[in-house]
C-alpha positions as CSV (number, residue, x, y, z in Angstrom):
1,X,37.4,55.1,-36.5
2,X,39.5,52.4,-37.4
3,X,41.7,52.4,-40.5
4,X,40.5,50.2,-43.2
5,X,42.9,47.8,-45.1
6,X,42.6,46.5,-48.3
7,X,44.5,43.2,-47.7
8,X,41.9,42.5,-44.6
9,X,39.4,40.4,-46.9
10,X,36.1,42.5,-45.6
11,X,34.1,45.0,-48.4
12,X,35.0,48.4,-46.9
13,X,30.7,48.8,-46.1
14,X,31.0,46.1,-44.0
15,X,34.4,47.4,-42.1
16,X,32.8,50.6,-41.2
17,X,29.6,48.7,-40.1
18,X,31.6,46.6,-37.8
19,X,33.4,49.6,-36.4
20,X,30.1,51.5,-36.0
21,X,29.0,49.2,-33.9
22,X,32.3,48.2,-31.9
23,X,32.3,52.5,-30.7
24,X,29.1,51.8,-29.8
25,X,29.6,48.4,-28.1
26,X,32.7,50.1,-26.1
27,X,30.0,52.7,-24.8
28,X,27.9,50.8,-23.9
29,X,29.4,47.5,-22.6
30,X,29.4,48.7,-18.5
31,X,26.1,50.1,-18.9
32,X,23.7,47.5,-17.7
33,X,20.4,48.9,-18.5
34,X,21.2,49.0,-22.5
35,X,20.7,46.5,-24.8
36,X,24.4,44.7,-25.4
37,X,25.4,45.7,-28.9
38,X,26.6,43.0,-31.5
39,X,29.5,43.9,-33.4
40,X,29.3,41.2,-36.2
41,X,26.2,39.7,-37.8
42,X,24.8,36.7,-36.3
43,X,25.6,33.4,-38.0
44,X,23.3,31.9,-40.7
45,X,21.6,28.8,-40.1
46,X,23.7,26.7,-42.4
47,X,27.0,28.1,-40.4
48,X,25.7,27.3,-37.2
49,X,24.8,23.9,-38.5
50,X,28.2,23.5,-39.8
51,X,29.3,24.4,-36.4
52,X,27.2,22.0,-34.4
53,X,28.3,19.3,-36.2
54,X,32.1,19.9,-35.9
55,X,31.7,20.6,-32.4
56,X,30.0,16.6,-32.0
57,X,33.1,15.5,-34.7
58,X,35.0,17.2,-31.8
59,X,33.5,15.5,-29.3
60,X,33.6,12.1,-30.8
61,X,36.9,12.6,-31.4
62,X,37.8,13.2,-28.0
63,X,36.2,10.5,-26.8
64,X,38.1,7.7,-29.1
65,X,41.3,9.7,-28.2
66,X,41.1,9.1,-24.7
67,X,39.6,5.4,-25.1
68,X,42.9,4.8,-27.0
69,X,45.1,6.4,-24.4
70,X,43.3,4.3,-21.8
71,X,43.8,1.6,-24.1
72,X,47.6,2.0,-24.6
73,X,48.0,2.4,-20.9
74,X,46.7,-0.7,-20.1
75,X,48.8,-2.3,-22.7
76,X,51.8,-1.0,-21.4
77,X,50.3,-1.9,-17.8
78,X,50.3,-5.2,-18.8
79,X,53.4,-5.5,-21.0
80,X,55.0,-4.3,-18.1
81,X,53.5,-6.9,-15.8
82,X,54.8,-9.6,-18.5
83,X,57.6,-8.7,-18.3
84,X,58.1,-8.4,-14.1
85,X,56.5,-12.1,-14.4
86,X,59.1,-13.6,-16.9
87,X,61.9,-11.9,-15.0
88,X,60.6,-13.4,-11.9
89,X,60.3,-17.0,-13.4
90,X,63.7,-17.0,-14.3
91,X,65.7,-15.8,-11.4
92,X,63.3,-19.1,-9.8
93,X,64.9,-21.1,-12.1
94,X,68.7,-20.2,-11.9
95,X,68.2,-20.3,-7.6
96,X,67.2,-24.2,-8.5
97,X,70.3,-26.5,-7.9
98,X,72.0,-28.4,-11.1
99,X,70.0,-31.6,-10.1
100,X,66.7,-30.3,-10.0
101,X,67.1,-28.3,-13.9
């Protein structure tokens, strides 16, 4: 068994409960006819509530992230075409001879 610590932030009942059934998960995990053990408790409802919703935040998140990044593209896309343009208007100008200025 594992060796508990006191710094670990787990009640020492529920340590040896989790190690209990780690041994016995690591016996039985390449054994396909047993039931797969679980080695922590499941999730109450409110945590996996709390985890839905930060995994859409997530999403959401992701999805403005990359709008902006297609966003700033385009502005640099089109800065950059600005730019070429006005460059290219005034190297039309100086080619013009002194009487047509």
């Amino acid at each position: 068994m594992n060796s508990y610590d006191k710094y670990l932030g787990l009640p020492l009942e529920q340590f040896e409960r989790m190690s209990r059934n780690y041994e016995l998960f690591q016996e039985t995990c390449n054994d396909l006819t047993k039931e797969p053990v679980r080695v922590y408790s499941p999730l109450t409802k409110k945590s996996m509530d709390e985890l839905y919703l930060n995994r859409e935040v997530s999403k959401d998140l992701q999805k403005k992230k990359e709008e902006d990044m297609k966003k700033a593209a385009q502005a640099a896309q089109e800065a950059s075409e600005a730019k070429e343009e006005k460059e290219g208007s005034e190297e039309k100008q100086e080619d013009k001879p002194e009487t047509e200025k």
